[in-house]
N, C-alpha and C positions, 0 to 999 in steps of 0.2 A: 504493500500500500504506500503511494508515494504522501510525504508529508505535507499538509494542505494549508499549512499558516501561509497568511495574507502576508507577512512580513518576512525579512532577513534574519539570520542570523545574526549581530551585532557585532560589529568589527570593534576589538578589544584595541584601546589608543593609549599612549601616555595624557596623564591630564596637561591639563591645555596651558598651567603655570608653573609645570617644570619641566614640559618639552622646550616650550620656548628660552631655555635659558641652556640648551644641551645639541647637539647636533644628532643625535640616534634615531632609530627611527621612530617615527608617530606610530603609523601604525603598528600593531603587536603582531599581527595573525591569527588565524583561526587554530585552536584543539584540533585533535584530529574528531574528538566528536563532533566541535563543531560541523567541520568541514563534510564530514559524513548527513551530519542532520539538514545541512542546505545542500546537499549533492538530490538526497532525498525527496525536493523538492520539485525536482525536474520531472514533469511530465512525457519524455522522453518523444514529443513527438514525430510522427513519422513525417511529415515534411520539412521539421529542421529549420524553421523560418529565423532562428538566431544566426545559425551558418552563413545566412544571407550580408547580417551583417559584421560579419569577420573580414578582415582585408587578406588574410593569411588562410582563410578558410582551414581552419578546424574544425575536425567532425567534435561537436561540442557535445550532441546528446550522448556519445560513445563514449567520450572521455567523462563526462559528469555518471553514466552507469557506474563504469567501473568504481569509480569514488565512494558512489553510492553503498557499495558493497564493500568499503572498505580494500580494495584493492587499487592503491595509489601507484604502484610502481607501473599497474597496466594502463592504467589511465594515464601518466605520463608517458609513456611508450606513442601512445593513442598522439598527444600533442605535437610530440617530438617529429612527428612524422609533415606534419605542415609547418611547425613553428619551432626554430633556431635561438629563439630567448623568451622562454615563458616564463621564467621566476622573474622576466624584466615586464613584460607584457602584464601578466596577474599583477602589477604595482601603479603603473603608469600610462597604463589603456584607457583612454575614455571611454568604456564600459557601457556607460548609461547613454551613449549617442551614435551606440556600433551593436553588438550581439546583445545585451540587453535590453536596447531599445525593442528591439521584437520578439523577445522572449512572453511567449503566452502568459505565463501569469502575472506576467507585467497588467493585464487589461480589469484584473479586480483586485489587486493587490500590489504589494513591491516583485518587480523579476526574479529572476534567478540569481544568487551572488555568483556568478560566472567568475569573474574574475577572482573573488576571494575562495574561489574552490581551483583555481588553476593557480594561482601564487601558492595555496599550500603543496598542493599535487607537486610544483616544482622544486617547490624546499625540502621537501620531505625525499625527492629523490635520493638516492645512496651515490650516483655516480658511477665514473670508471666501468660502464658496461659498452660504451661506444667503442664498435671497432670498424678503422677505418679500411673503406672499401678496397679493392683490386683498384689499380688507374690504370687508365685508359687510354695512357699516352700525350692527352692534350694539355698545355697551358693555359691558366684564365688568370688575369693581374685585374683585380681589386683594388680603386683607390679609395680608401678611405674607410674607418672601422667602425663605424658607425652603424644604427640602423638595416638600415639600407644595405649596404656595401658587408656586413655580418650576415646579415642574412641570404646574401646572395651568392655568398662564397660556402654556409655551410650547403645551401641545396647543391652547387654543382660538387663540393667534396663528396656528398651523397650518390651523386653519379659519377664517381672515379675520376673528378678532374684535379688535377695538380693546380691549386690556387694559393697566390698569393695574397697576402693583402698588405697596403702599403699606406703608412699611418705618417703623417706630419708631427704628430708631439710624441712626446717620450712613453706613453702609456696610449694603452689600447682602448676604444672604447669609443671613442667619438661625445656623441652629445649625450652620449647615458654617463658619463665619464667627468665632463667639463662643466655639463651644463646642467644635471639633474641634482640636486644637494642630498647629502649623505641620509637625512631624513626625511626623505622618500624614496629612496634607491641606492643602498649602503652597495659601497663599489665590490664588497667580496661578492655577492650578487653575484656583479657586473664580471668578478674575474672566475667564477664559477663558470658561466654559460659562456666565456670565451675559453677555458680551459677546452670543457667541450669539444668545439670547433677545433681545437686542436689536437684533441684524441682523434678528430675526423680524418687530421692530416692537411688540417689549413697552417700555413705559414703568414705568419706578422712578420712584419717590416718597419719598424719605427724609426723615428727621426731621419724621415724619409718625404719631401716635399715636393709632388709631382707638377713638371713646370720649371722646377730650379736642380735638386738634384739630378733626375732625368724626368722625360719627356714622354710622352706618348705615341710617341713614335717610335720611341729608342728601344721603349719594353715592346715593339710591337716588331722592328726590322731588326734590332741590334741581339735584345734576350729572348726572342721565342714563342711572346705569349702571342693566341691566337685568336684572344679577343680580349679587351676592355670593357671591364663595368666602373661609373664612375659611380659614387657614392661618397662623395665630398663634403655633400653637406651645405649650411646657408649660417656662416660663422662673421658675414659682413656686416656690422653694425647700421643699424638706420639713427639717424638724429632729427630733432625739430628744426635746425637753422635758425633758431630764436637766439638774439642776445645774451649771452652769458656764458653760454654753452663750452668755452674752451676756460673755463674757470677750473680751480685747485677744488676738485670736490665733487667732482662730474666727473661719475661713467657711463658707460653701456653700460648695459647687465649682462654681455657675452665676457667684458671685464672682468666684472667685479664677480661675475657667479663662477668663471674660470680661475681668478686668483684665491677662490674661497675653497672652490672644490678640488681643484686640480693640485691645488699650490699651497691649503692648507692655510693659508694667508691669516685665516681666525686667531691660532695658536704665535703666542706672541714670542715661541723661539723658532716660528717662521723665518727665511732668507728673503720670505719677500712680503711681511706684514700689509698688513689694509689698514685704512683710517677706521679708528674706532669714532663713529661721528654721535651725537646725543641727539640730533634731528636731522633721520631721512625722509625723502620725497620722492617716491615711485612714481614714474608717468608710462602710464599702460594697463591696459586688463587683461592681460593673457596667463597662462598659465608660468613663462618666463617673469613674468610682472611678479605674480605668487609667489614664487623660486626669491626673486631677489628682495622682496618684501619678508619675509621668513628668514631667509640671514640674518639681514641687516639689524633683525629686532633679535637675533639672537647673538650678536655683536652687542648685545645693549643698548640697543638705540630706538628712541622714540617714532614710529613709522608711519606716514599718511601714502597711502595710495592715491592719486589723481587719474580719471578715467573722463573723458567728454560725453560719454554718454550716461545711461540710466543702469544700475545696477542689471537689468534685466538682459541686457544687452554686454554683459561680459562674458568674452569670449572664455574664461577659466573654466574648467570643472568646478562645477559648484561644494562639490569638496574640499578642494585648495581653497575654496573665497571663505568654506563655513570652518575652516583649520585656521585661517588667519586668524578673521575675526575673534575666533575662542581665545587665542595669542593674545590679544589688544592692538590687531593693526587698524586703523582708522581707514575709513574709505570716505573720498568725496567724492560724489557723481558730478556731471554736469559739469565738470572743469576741468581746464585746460589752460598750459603754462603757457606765457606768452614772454617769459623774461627769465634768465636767472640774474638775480642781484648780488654784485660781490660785495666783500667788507674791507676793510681797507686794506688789510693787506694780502687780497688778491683771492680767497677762498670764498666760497659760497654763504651769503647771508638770509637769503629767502628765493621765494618763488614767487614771480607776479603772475599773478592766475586771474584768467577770465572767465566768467561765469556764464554757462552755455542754455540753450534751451532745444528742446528738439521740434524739428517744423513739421509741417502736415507731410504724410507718405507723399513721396516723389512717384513718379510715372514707376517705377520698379518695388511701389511697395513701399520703402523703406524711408524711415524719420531721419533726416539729418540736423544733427547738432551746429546751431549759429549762435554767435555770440550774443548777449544781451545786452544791449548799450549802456556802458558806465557803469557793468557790473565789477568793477577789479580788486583783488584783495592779494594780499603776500602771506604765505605761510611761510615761518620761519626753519633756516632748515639750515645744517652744514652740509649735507650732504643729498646731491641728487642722482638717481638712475633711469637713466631713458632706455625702456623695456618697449618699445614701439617699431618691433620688428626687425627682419635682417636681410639679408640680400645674399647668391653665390658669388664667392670669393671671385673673378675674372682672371686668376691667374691662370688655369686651365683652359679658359677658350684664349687668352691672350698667346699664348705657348702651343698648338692644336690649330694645323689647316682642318681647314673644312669642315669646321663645329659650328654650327647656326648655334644661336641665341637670340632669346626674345629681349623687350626694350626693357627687362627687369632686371636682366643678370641669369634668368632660368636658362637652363639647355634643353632646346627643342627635340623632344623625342615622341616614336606613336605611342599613343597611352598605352595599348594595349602591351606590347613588347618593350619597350623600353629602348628601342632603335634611334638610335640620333644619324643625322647626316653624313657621318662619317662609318664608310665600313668595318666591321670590327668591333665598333663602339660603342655602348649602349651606355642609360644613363640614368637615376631615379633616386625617389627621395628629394631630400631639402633643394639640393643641385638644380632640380628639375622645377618646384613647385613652391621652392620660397619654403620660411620655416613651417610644419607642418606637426602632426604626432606624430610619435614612435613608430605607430601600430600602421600609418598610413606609408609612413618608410619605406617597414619590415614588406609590404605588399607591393611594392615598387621592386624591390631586389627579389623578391619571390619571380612575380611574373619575366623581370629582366634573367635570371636563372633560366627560366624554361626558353626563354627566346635564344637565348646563346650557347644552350645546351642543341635545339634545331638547329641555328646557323652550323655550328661545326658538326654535325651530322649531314647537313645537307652541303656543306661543302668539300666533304670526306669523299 
């Protein structure tokens, strides 16, 4: 008899006034009874309408049986088979706007916790059972360990190709790495599911910067490999171009969340310390915005987010907004910086902020936020983080004949395949689509896998 509560299971958290003072993770994880009593849940339907919204397509109702039964190692096996990082995915998935969202008993109750029964199923795995296949002769080069570019190298290690993958910073990992903070995706996680891939028989390549050490060319006429996936990534900062902005106290958030996580930067026998500032100012509502608003306050510092639009219209997981908040991070809607003010000598004083309103649906629908005349106010602040998107780095179409790009910095590839303009070369992920999720990534080097697994078969 499956179990018929309207509700989840509750996901076990540190309280909300001494996570914020510590970097571990929030959330705890489910028991294994837990995890057992919400697998329970699953009405195992035969049309599968959650599968629909997985980017990586997992058979979810096969992997939640086995669970059900108390057999997690099958039920991993079950995941393992579409998905290359699920103890990363079960943490960091937006859940509730992909396979949840159509999970049947979503319609008189809460879903299924998918995701919190594939994070245990993942952690509870034992390991060290992957063995990597026969090859198969061919070479695939991999740029970038991210995502995208992880998940695209373990499907072709799966079909016996000889892959590399070829990282720019000293650690592997990409934006689950640099950009995800410790408490919401502890990096042993991270180096777990890339161990993995390396029982597969994938090979890292770090402090390796394709463009400057070598080229895409070079791996492709000089070493051998006989197709390119790029999965790069979108690590280019965006800014407002308002006043102030090259002041002592302003960063990106690909900054300050890379000097915090990568670099350790919190710990004050750090080599490369961060400003401990007593008032920051986040401008964005994304889930990056989250990321760098949760540090900061856990630096000790007093945090206002500023968003132009209306709470309702934040782009975050409404989990990361309802985690902050528990935190003490302040939110203002409806405003937007229009200045940073220095202090005399040279560092950040405040933020002049304009107070927005939103106008009637335009021809597409949608309310756009305009300013209110002689609405202006400053929030005081040492420290500001512009979380308002990023762009792909142009040093690979800059260094690469015959890579189209569009007017954003994307590389033009068919959705379907991941094929860019260049033979050989395929492309997906942030690279392709501007910053994105994980899980949207992981389904771009998924399908670019199966397309350049055909191309060298069909060119064999």
């Amino acid at each position: 008899m499956p179990n018929m509560s309207l509700t989840k299971n509750e996901m076990p958290v540190q309280d909300a006034q001494i996570r914020s003072g510590n970097f571990n993770e929030v959330a705890l994880g489910y028991t294994k009874e837990q995890a057992v009593n919400e697998a329970q849940r699953c009405l195992n339907c035969k049309n599968k309408p959650c599968v629909s919204g997985c980017p990586v397509q997992i058979d979810i109702p096969a992997f939640i049986a086995r669970a059900a039964c108390g057999d997690f190692e099958g039920a991993y096996d079950i995941m393992s088979q579409s998905s290359s990082l699920p103890a990363v995915c079960g943490r960091v998935c937006p859940q509730e706007n992909q396979c949840e969202k159509y999970c049947v008993r979503g319609i008189k109750g809460e879903p299924v916790g998918i995701g919190r029964i594939e994070r245990f199923t993942a952690d509870s795995h034992r390991g060290g059972t992957a063995e990597a296949p026969a090859k198969n002769g061919h070479k695939i080069a991999v740029i970038g360990s991210g995502p995208s570019g992880l998940t695209c190298a373990g499907d072709l290690a799966k079909k016996g190709y000889s892959v590399t993958v070829f990282e720019a910073l000293h650690t592997a990992g990409g934006v689950l790495v640099y950009g995800i903070p410790e408490f919401r995706l502890p990096k042993a996680i991270v180096r777990k599911e890339i161990d993995a891939l390396k029982d597969l028989g994938v090979e890292i390549c770090l402090n390796t910067v394709i463009g400057k050490t070598v080229s895409i060319d070079e791996l492709m006429d000089e070493y051998g490999y006989e197709a390119v996936f790029i999965g790069s990534g979108a690590g280019l900062p965006k800014f407002m171009n308002i006043p102030g902005e090259n002041l002592k106290g302003v960063y990106s958030a690909n900054e300050f969340l890379t000097r915090i996580n990568l670099m350790k930067a919190y710990d004050d026998k750090s080599s490369t310390p961060i400003q401990k500032a007593s008032r920051t100012v986040v401008v964005g509502g994304g889930n990056v915005a989250m990321d760098a608003a949760r540090c900061a306050k856990r630096l000790g510092s007093d945090v206002t987010v500023v968003y132009r639009r209306t709470e309702k219209e934040l782009p975050a997981r409404a989990e990361e907004v309802e985690h902050a908040k528990e935190e003490g991070i302040v939110f203002k809607m409806l405003t937007n910086p229009v200045a940073v003010n220095p202090s005399d000598d040279g560092w950040v004083k405040s933020v002049k902020c304009q107070k927005m309103e939103l106008s009637a649906p335009d021809e597409s629908g949608r309310a756009r936020p305009v300013p209110i005349e002689g609405a202006l106010f400053d929030i005081d602040a040492d420290c500001v983080i512009m979380a308002i998107g990023t762009s792909p780095n142009p040093l690979i179409k800059s260094t690469t004949e015959g890579l189209d790009t569009n007017k954003w910095g994307g590389i033009v590839v068919d959705e379907s395949t991941g094929r860019t303009s260049r033979e050989g070369v395929f492309a997906g992920g942030d690279a392709v689509t501007g910053a994105a999720t994980v899980i949207l990534a992981m389904g771009a080097g998924k399908n670019a896998a199966a397309a350049i697994d055909e191309y060298i078969r069909n060119k064999g």
